[in-house]
C-alpha positions as CSV (number, residue, x, y, z in Angstrom):
1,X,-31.0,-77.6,-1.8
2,X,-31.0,-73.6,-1.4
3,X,-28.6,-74.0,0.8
4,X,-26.6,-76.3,-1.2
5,X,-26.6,-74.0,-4.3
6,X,-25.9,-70.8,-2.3
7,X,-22.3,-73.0,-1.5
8,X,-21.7,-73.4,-5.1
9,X,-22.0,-69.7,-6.0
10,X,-19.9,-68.9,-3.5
11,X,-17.4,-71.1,-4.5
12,X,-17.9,-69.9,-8.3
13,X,-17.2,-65.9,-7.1
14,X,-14.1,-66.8,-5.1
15,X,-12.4,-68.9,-7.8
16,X,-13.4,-66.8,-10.3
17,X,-11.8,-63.8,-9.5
18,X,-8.7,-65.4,-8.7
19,X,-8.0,-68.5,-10.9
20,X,-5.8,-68.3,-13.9
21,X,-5.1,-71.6,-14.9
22,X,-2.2,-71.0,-17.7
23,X,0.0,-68.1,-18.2
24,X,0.0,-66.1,-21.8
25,X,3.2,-65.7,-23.9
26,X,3.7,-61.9,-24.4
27,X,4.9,-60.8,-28.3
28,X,8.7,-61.3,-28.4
29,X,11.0,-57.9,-29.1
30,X,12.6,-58.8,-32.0
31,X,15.1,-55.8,-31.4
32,X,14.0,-54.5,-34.8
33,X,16.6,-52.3,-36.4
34,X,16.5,-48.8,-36.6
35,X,16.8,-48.1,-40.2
36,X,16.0,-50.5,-43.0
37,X,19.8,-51.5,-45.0
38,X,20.7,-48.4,-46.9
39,X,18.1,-46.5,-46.0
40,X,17.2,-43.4,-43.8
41,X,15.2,-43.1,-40.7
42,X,12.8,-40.8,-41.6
43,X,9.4,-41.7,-40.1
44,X,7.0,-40.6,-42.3
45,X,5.7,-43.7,-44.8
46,X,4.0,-44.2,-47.5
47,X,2.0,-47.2,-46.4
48,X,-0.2,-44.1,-44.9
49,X,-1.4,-42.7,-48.0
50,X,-4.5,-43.9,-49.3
51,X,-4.2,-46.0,-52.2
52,X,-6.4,-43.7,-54.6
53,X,-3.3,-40.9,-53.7
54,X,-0.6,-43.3,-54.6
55,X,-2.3,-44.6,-57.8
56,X,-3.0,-40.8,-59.5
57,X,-3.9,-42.8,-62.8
58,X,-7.9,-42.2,-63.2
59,X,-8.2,-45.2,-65.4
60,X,-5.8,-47.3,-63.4
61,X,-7.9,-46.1,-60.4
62,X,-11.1,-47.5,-61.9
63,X,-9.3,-50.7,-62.3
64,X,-8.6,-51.3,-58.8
65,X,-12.4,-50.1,-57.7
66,X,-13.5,-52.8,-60.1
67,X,-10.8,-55.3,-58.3
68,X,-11.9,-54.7,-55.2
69,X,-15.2,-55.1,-55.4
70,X,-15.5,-58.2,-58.0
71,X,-12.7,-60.0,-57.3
72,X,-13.5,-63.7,-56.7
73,X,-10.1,-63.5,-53.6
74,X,-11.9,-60.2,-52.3
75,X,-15.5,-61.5,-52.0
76,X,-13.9,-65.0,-50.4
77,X,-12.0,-62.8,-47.9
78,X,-15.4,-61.0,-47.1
79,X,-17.3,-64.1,-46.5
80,X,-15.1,-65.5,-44.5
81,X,-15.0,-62.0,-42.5
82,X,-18.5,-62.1,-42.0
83,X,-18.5,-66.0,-40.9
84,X,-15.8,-64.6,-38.0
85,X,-18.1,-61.9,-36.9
86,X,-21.0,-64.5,-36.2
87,X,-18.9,-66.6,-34.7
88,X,-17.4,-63.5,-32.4
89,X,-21.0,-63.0,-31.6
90,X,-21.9,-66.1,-30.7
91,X,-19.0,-66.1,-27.9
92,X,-19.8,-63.4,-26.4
93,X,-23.1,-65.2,-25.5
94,X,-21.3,-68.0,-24.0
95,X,-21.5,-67.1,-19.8
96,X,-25.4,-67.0,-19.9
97,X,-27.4,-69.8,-19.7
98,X,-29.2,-72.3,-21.9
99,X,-32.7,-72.7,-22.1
100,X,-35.0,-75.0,-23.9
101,X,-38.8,-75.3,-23.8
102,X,-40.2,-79.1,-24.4
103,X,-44.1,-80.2,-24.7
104,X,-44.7,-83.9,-24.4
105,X,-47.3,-85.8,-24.1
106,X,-47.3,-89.8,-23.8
107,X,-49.8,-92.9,-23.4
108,X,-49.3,-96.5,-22.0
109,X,-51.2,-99.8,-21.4
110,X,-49.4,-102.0,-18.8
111,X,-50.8,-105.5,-18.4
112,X,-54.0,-106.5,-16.6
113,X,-52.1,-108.6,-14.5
114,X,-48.8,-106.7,-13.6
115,X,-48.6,-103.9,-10.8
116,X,-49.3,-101.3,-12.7
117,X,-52.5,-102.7,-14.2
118,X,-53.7,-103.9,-11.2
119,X,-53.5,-100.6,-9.3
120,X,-54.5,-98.6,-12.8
121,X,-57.8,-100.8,-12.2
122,X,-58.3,-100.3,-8.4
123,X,-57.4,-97.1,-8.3
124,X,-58.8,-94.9,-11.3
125,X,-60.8,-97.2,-13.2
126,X,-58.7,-97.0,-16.3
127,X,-56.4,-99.4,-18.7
128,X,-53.9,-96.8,-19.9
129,X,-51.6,-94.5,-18.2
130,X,-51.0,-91.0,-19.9
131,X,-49.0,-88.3,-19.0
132,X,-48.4,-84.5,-20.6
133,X,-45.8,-82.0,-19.5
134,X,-44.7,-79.0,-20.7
135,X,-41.7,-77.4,-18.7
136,X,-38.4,-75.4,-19.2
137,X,-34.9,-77.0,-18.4
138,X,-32.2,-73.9,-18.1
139,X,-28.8,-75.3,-17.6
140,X,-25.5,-73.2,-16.8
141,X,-21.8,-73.6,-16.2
142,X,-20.0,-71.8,-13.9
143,X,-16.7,-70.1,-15.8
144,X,-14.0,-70.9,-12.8
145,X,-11.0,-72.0,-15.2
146,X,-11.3,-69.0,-17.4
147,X,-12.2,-71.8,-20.5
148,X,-15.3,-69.4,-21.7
149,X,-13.2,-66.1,-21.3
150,X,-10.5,-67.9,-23.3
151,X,-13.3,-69.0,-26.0
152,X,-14.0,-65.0,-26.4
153,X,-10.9,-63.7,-26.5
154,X,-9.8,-66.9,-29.0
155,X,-13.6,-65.9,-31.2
156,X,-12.2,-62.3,-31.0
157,X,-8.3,-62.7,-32.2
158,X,-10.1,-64.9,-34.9
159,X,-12.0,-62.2,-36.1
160,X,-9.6,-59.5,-35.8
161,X,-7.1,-61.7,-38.0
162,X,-9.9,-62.1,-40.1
163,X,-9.8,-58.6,-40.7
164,X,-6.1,-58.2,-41.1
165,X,-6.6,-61.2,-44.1
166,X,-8.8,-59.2,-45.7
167,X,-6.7,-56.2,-46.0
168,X,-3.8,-58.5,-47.1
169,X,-5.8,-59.4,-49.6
170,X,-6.4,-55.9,-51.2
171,X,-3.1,-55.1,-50.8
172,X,-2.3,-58.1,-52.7
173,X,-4.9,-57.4,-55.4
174,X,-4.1,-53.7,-55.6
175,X,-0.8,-55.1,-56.4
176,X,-1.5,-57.1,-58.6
177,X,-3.7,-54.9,-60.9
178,X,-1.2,-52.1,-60.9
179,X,1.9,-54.0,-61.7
180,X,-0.9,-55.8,-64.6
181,X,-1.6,-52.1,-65.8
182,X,2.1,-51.2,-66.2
183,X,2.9,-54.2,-67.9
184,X,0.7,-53.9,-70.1
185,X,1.5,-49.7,-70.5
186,X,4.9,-51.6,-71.0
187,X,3.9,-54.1,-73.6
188,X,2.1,-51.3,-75.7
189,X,5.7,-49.2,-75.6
190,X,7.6,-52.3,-77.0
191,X,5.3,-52.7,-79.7
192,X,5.6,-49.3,-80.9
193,X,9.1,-49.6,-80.8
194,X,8.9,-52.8,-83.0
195,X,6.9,-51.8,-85.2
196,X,9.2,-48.5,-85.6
197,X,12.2,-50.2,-85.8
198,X,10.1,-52.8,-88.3
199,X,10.0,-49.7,-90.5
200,X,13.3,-48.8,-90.5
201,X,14.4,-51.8,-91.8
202,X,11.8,-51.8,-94.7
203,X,13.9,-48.6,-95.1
204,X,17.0,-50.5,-95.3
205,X,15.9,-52.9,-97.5
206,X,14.8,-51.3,-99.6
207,X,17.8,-49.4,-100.3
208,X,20.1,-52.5,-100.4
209,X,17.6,-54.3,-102.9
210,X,18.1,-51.1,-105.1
211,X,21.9,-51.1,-104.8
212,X,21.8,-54.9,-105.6
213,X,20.1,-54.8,-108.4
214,X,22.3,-51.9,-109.7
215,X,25.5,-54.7,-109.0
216,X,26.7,-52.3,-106.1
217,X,26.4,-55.1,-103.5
218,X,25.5,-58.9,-103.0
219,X,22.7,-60.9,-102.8
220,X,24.3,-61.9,-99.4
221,X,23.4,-58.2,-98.1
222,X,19.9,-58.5,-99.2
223,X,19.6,-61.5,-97.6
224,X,21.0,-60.6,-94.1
225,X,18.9,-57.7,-94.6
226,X,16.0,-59.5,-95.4
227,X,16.4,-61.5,-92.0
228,X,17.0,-58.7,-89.8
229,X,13.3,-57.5,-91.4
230,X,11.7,-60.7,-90.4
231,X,13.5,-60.9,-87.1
232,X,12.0,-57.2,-86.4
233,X,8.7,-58.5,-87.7
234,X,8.4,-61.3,-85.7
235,X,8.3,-59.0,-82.1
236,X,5.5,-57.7,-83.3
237,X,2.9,-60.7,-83.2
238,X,4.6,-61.6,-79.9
239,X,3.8,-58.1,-78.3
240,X,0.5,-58.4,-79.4
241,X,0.3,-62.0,-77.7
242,X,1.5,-60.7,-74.8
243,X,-1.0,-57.6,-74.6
244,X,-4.1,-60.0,-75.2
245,X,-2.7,-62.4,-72.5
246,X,-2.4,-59.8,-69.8
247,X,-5.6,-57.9,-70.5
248,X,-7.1,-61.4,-69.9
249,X,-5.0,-61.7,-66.8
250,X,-6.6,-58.0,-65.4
251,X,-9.9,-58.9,-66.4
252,X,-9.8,-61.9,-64.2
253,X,-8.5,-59.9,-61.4
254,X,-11.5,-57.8,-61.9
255,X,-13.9,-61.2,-61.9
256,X,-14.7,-60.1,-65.6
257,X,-14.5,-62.3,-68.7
258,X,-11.3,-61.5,-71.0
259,X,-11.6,-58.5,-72.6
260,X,-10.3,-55.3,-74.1
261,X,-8.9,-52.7,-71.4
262,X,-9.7,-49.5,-72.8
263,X,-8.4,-46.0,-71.8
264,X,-4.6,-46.8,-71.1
265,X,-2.4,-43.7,-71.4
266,X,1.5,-43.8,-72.5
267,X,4.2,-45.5,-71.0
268,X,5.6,-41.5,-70.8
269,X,3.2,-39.7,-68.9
270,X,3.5,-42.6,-66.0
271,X,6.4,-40.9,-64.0
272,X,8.5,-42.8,-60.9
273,X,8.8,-40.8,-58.2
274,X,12.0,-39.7,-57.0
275,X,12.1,-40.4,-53.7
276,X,9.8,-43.2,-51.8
277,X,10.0,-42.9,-47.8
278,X,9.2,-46.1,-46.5
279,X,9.4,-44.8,-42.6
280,X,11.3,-46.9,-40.3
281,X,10.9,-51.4,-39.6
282,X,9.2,-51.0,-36.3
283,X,5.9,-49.5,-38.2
284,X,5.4,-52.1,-39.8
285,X,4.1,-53.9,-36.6
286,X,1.1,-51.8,-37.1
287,X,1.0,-51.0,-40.5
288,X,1.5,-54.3,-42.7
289,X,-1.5,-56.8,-41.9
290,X,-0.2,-60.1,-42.6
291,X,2.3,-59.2,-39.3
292,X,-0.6,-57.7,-37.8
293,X,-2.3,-61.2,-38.0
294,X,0.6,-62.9,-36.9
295,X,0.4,-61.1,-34.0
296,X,-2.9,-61.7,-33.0
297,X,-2.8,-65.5,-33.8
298,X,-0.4,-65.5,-30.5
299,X,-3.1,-64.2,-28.4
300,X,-5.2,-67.2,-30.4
301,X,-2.9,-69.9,-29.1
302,X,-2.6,-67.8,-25.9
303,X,-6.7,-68.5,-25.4
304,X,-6.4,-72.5,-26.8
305,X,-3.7,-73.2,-24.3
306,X,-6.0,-71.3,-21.6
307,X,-8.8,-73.8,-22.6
308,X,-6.8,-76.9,-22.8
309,X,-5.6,-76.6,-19.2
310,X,-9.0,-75.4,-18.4
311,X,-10.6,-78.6,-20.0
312,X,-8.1,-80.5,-17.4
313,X,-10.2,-79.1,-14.0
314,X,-13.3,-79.4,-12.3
315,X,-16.4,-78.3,-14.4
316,X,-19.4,-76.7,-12.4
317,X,-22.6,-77.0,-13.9
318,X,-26.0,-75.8,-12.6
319,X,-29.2,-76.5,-14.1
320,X,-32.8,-75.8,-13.4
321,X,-36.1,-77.6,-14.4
322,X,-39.8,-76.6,-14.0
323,X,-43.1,-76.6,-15.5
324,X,-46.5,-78.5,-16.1
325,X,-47.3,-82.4,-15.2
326,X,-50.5,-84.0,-15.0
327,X,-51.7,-87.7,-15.5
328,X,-54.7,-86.2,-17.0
329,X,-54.8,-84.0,-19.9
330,X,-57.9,-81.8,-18.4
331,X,-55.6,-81.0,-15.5
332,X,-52.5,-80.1,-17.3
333,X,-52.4,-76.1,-16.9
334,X,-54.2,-76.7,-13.5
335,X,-52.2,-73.8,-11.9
336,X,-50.3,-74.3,-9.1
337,X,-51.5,-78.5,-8.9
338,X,-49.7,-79.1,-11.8
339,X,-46.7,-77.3,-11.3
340,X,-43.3,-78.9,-10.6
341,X,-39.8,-77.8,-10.6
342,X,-36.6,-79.1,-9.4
343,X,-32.6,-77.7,-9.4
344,X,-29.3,-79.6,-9.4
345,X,-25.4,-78.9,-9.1
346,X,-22.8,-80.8,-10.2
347,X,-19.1,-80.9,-10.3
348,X,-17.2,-83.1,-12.8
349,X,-13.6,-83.9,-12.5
350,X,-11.8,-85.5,-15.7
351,X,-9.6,-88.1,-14.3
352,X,-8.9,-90.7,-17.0
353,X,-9.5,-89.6,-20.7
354,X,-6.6,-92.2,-22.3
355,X,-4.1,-89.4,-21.8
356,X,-6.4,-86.9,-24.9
357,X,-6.9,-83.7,-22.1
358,X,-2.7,-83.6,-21.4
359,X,-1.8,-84.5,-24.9
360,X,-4.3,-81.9,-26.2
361,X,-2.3,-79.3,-23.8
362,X,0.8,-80.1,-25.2
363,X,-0.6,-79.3,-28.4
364,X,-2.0,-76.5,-27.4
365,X,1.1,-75.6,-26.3
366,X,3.3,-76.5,-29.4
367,X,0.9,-74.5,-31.3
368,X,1.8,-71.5,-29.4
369,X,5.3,-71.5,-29.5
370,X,4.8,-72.0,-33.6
371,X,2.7,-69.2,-33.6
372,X,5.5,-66.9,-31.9
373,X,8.0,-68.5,-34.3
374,X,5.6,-67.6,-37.4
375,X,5.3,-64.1,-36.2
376,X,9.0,-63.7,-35.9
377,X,9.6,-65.1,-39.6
378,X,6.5,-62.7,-40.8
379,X,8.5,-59.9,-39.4
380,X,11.9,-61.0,-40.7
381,X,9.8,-61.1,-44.5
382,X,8.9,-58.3,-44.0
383,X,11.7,-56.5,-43.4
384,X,13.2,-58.0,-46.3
385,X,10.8,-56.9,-48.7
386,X,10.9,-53.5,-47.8
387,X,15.0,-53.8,-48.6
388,X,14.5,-55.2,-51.4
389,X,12.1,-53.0,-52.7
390,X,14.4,-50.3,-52.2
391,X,17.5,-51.6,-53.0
392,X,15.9,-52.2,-56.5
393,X,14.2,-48.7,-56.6
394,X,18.4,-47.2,-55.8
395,X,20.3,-49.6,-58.4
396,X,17.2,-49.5,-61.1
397,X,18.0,-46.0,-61.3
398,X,21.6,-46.0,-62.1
399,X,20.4,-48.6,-64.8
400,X,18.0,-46.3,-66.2
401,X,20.5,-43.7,-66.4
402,X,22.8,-45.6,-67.8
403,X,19.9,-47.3,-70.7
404,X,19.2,-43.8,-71.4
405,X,23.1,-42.8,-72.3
406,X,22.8,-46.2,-74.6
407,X,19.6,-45.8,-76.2
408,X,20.5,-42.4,-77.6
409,X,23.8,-43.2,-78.4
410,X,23.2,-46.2,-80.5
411,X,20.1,-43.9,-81.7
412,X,22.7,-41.3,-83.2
413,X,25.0,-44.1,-84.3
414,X,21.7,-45.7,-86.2
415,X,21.1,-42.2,-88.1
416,X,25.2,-41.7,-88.9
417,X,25.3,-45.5,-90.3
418,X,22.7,-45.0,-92.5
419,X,24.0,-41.7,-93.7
420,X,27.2,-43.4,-94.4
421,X,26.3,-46.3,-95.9
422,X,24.0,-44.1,-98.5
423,X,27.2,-42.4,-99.3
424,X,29.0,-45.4,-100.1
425,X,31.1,-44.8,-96.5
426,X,29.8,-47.8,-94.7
427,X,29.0,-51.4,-94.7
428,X,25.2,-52.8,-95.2
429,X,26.6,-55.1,-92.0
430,X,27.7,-52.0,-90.0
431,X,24.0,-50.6,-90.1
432,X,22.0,-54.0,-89.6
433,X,24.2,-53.9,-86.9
434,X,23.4,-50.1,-85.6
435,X,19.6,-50.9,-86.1
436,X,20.1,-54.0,-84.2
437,X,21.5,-52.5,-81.3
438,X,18.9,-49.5,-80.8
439,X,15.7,-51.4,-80.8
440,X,17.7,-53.7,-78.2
441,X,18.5,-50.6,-76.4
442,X,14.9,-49.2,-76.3
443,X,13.6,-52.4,-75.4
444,X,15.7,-52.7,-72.1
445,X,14.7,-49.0,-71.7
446,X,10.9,-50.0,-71.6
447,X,11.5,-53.2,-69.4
448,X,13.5,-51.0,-66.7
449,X,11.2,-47.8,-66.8
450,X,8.3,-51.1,-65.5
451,X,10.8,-53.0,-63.5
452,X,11.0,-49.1,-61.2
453,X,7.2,-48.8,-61.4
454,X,6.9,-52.6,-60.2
455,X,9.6,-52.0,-57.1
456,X,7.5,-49.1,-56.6
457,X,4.3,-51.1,-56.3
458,X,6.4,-53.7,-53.9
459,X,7.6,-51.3,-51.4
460,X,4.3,-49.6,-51.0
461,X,2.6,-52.8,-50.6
462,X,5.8,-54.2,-48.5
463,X,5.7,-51.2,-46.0
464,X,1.8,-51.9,-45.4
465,X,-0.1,-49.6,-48.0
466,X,-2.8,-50.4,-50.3
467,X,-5.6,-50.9,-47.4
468,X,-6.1,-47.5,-46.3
């Protein structure tokens, strides 16, 4: 048997050093380009500034420390982080052996008149048969196919993507607060300008009801009036609506019940940045997490094609038994009568498994080549989302220039119509009209100045920031 074993081993260090039953798939270039479209190639990103750099705001800051640490999506991602790193742990116990420890102890009458009765009666003057062990069975299989390296390196991509999800996750909650907070900075800027613009045409009314009732106009002016009041009025319960919904909305993000979000500063004194680097496409094979993960679930599939084929070859398995026996339970540690111990090797060669071991390959297989073509598409996402992050950022500011040019022209042409029409020089319709047109105006001003701090947002979160 010693020599027997001694064979095995032998066997077990030449093919182990030299078998490699599959061959991995290597990251495909994706001949990234140089430069994102319209953009320049400066290196330097912003996905490398810590979030708490990017996000000046102090009370905007406290919101995301809140996020990240209650956030229902946050604590899931951690759990499921810690689940990986037992399971990592676990594999990296997989090349020593097993061992259990078993204490058993058993009794039996055979007949009087079989074999065993008979020679239980000549022999020891008894009618029952009893028997107590205690022993140790170790049992281990010899890694010659590579399937337990393949299980550790598929336990430790697991875990490393594990890890990349849970940054996504922040980044995507980071996100999502901010954007939250600046809609809501956004909201409260609309409803001051309705309610503004609410009293200005109180003011207007209330000239046009004076002048109607001294017969210097219709009662189709007071009407016309009257509506362009209400429809002014009627922003304002919506804004508020809006401002209670998303406050709600944060405080979810937060794992909080609804609730008031206290401390918010001006739409004004939150200021865009004028110029964003977002470094070049190639860092973000490094610097985004969800691509990061993509990445890594190729060298998954890589290790579940290694153990498919693996499962397809000749399994080596050693194992060991020793311990205690004794017919008599006086004479069970009886040390070294009672001792007994044994070894065995065996091989095991799969040959007909209804076709599950090849078709399981081919999966294996099929997997793989998904996996490359999901990284490839992460990539290509990427990429996009960093364009159009700053395609938006480019155009939105041409808007914003323009919006600005409109707001104070129809804000000048609101004060001359009103000047007129009190000296008789202009219609009632011809400043409805002007007042119409400016709270319109600042409106669209509010909505762009949070559609730049939301392609902000995107392109830091798009270029991999937010996990720092």
């Amino acid at each position: 048997m010693k020599k027997l074993l001694n064979g095995y081993f032998l066997v077990v260090v030449l093919l182990a050093g030299s078998c490699k039953v599959s061959k991995d798939i290597a990251v495909p270039d994706l001949h990234l380009p140089e430069a994102y479209r319209n953009a320049g190639t400066d290196t330097i990103s912003i996905a490398k500034l810590p979030w708490k750099s990017f996000f000046s705001s102090p009370v905007l800051q406290e919101l995301i420390d809140s996020a990240i640490i209650h956030n229902n999506d946050m604590q899931i991602a951690m759990q499921n982080l810690k689940a990986a790193g037992l399971l990592l742990n676990q594999s990296k116990l997989a090349n020593l052996p097993t061992l259990s420890v078993g204490i058993t102890a058993s009794t039996a009458r055979p007949s009087d008149n079989s074999l065993n009765g008979l020679s239980l009666n000549q022999f020891l003057a008894q009618k029952h048969i009893e028997d107590y062990t205690a022993s140790a069975v170790m049992s281990w299989e010899a890694d010659i196919w590579g399937k337990i390296r393949n299980s550790k390196v598929s336990a430790l991509a697991t875990y490393l993507q594990t890890t990349e999800a849970r940054k996504t996750v922040q980044t995507q909650v980071i996100a999502s607060i901010s954007q939250g907070y600046y809609n809501l900075l956004t909201l409260d800027e609309q409803l001051k300008i309705a309610r503004k613009n609410l009293a200005l045409n109180d003011s207007t009314l209330r000239i046009i009801r004076l002048q109607f009732q001294a017969g210097q106009t219709t009662s189709l002016a007071e009407q016309q009036a009257e509506a362009q009041r209400l429809m002014a009025a009627q922003l304002v319960p919506q804004f508020e609506q809006e401002i209670t919904i998303q406050e709600n909305a944060l405080s979810v993000m937060m794992g909080m019940y609804p609730g008031n979000i206290i401390g918010r500063v001006s739409l004004a004194d939150i200021a865009v940045p004028s110029s964003l680097m977002a470094g070049v496409p190639s860092s973000l094979l490094s610097l985004r997490p969800d691509i990061r993960a993509a990445e890594l679930d190729i060298d998954r599939a890589n290790a579940a094609v290694g153990i498919a084929k693996a499962q397809m070859y000749p399994s080596l398995v050693i194992t060991a038994e020793g311990g205690v026996n004794a017919i008599k339970a006086s004479n069970w540690f009886n040390i070294p009568a009672s001792i007994f111990g044994m070894a065995a090797a065996g091989l095991t060669q799969p040959v007909f498994q209804h076709k599950q071991l090849k078709t399981q390959l081919e999966l294996a297989k099929i997997e793989r080549e998904k996996s490359v073509i999901r990284f490839r598409q992460q990539v290509l996402v990427g990429v996009k989302e960093v364009s159009d992050a700053l395609t938006r950022l480019d155009k939105l500011s041409e808007q914003q220039r323009l919006a600005n040019q409109r707001a104070r022209t129809m804000s000048a042409a609101t004060g001359n119509a009103t000047m007129l029409f009190k000296n008789g020089m202009a219609s009632y319709l011809e400043v409805i009209t002007a007042q119409s047109n400016v709270l319109q105006s600042e409106l669209d001003l509010a909505a762009i100045k949070r559609a730049q701090l939301h392609a902000m947002i995107e392109l830091y979160r798009s270029v991999g920031g937010g996990w720092h």
